[in-house]
C-alpha positions, 0 to 999 in steps of 0.5 A: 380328667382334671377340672380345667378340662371338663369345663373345655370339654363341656363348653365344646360339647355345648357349642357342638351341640347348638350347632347340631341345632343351627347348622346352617347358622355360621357364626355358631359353627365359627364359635365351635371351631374357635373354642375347640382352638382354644382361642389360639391367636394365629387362628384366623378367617376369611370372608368372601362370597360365593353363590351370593352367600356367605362363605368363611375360610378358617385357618391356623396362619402358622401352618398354613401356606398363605401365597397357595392359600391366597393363589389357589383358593381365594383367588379362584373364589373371587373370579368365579363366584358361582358353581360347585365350590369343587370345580372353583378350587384349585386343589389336588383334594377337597374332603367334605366333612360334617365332625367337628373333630375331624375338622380341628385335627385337619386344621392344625395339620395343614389344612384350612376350612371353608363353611358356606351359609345354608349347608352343613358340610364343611370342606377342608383342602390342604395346603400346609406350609412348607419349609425346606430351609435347614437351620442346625442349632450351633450350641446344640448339636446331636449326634442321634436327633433332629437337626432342626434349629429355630429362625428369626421368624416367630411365624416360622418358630411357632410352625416348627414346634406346631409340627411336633405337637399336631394337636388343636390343645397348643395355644399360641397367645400373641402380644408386644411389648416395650412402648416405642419398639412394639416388639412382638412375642408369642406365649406357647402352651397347652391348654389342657396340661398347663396349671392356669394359676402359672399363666396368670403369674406370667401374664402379670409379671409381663403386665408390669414391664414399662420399658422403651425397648426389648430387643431380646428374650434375655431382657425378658429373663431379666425383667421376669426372673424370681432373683436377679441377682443369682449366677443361676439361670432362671429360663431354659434358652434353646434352638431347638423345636422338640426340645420345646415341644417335649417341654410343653408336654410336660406342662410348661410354657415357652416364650418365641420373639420375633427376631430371635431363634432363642425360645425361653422355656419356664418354669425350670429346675437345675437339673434341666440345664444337664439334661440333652434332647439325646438323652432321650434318644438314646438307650436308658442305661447309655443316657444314664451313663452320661448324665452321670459325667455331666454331673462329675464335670459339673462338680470338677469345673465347679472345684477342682481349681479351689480343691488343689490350691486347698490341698497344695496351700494347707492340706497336702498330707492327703496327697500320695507321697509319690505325687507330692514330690512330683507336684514339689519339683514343679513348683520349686520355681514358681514365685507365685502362691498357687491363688496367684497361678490360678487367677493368671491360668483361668483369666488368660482361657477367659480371653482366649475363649472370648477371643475365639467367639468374636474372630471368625470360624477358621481364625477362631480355631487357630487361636484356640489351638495354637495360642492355648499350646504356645501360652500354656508352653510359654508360661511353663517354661518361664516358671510363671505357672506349674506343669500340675496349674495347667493340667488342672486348668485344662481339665477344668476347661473341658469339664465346662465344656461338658455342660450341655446349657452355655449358660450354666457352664459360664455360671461355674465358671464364674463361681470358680473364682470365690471357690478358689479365694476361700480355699486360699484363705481357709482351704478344704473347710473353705470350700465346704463353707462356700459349697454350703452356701451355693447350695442353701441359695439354690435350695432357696431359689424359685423359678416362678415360684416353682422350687429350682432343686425339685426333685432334690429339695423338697424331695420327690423319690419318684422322680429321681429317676428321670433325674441323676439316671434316666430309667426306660421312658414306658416307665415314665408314667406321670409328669412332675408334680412341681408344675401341677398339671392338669393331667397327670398321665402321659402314658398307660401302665399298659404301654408294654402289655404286649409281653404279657401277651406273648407270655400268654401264647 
């Protein structure tokens, strides 16, 4: 247990035991319930009067219906301010407690609390939010998953994920931001887990932005990433809730904004950016199976344009001689160096998808279909560009596509160009001298101070495993190192004693 922790856990204990000492007394049981929330900001109470003493209504606002909660509870208090608190209530069930435990558990699960002065029973009644509308992420759909996908309600944003992690430890901090625009945004982590010196490098960086108006999370990535001036994202985007809680579990913090179904998760890593949610609902080897093609399709989307110019300009006695008479006829009327063919191939799919996202759905996929046909056919037979040009635009296409984050594929792309002007000037030792320089700029690269190529720079043998393959998840024992969390552990070695077990009988 890590220092943080026992500090919580011994000013819970405190409270707790000072409210044995005044349990009639309700603004220590009040301070209790607070501290074992961890000051979370969408905790919130309601004072009211009831038998002509003090009765307090505790609640976390993100889980709980506020209409059933104003209709079935405080209305009836308000009309009826004498007799049993059970009888005034309108509610299928009303458990009376006196642990603090039950209590904390009960509240972030959909149930609010109501304390009277002068009795040491507290009642909680459920009334949980219910939310029936079903938003699918549009850039990130599974096959094998939830479906759930974020709204533009931060109060809604912050209910899905609490419904995934049902835990009194999820810190919701709330705060605005740009001085005429009063744009509202939450800080979502756990308290237990996440290293406190990576909240205090959040805080301060969000401390310093002067600015009229931020209208999105992407003016946030602007204003906090280390290098803003690298093609590599800095911030994980999703819209998807268990993405986000499985990336709280790991230690790190998510930014919701009201408005905006993106959510911002950092610190990240490179790898993070190639890695589903499917990924871990999915068997280890078949996961593993695909990881390894999205790390192919990232080396292909990222080469494979600059590697045929290189071999077709400089080096072309690597080519099977069979191959090189087949690439010779198609270029024999091509008055174009391949540099040239390239450029015209890759700038003309850059406007057909650009074209595809800003016409609507139906339009769009005419567009991509026949026009990728008929422009690919036409500049082919006008020898504007080779048959082997296209092929290799196209795989390279598809291999973008493969990429699971939009923003790390729209990155490669981007970088294809200088890739294919040193392999047109200097072919394949081209190409290594520009691999050599994206790497030592990602070896370089920090996400708030966190190494970007961790586990591969600096390197962590134990958790490469979770990485370039995805092993069994019970053998995914500990979280990564990088992100110093206050605990360690997220699964006993004893998570599969069982077959020790039947070995035994």
């Amino acid at each position: 247990m890590s220092g943080f922790e026992r500090k919580n856990k011994r000013r819970v204990k405190q409270l707790i035991d000072t409210e044995k000492v005044y349990s009639k007394n309700l603004e220590e049981k009040i301070e209790v319930i607070k501290q074992g929330l961890f000051s979370t900001d969408d905790f919130k109470t309601r004072e009211l009067t009831f038998n002509e003493k003090a009765l307090i209504i505790l609640f976390v606002d993100s889980v709980i219906d506020n209409k059933n909660l104003q209709s079935y509870i405080i209305k009836p208090i308000n009309e009826n301010r004498h007799g049993e608190l059970e009888n005034v209530i309108s509610a299928n069930s009303i458990i009376s407690t006196k642990s603090i435990d039950e209590a904390l558990g009960a509240m972030v699960d959909g149930h609010c609390l109501i304390m009277t002065e002068g009795s040491e029973l507290m009642y909680l009644v459920c009334m949980p939010k219910i939310d029936e509308t079903l938003n699918e992420p549009i850039n990130e759909k599974v096959i094998r998953g939830s479906h759930q996908g974020f709204s533009e309600s931060i109060t809604k944003n912050i209910h899905y994920i609490r419904e995934r992690i049902s835990n009194p430890k999820v810190t919701v901090k709330y705060a605005t931001v740009g001085e005429t625009t009063k744009t509202k945004y939450a800080l979502i982590y756990i308290s237990n887990l996440t290293d406190p010196d990576l909240l205090k490098t959040i805080e301060n960086r969000i401390s310093y932005i002067k600015a009229d108006s931020i209208q999105s999370p992407g003016y946030f990535e602007e204003y906090l990433e280390d290098d803003s001036f690298s093609p590599f994202p800095q911030f994980l985007n999703t819209e998807r809730p268990d993405r986000v809680a499985a990336n709280l579990m790991e230690g790190r913090v998510a930014l919701v904004m009201e408005g905006s179904p993106t959510v911002l998760i950092f610190p990240v890593t490179f790898f993070s950016f190639l890695q589903t949610t499917e990924d871990y609902n999915n068997r280890s080897f078949i996961s593993s199976f695909f990881r390894i093609v999205r790390l192919f399709s990232f080396i292909i989307a990222l080469c494979l344009p600059a590697v045929y110019i290189a071999v077709i300009s400089f080096n072309y006695e690597i080519i099977p001689v069979e191959i090189i008479f087949s690439i010779k006829s198609s270029l024999e009327y091509v008055p174009f160096p391949p540099l040239i063919e390239a450029m015209i191939m890759q700038l003309t799919l850059e406007l057909l998808r650009e074209a595809s996202i800003r016409l609507p759905n139906p339009i769009a996929q005419t567009i991509g279909v026949v026009g990728g046909l008929v422009i690919g056919t036409a500049v082919v037979e006008a020898n504007l560009v080779s048959n082997t040009m296209v092929i290799v635009v196209a795989l390279t296409a598809i291999s973008s596509f493969v990429i699971p984050s939009n923003e790390l594929s729209t990155s490669l792309r981007i970088l294809g160009f200088p890739l294919m002007l040193m392999a047109a000037f200097f072919g394949i030792f081209g190409i290594v001298i520009g691999l050599m320089l994206i790497f030592i700029h990602l070896s370089k690269l920090k996400s708030f101070g966190h190494h970007y190529l961790y586990p591969m720079a600096p390197l962590d043998i134990g958790r490469l495993k979770d990485i370039l393959i995805r092993v069994p998840i019970w053998t995914l024992k500990t979280r990564p190192d990088d992100l110093k969390t206050q605990y360690k552990w997220r699964a006993s070695s004893a998570s599969r004693g069982w077959k020790q077990d039947e070995k035994t009988d």
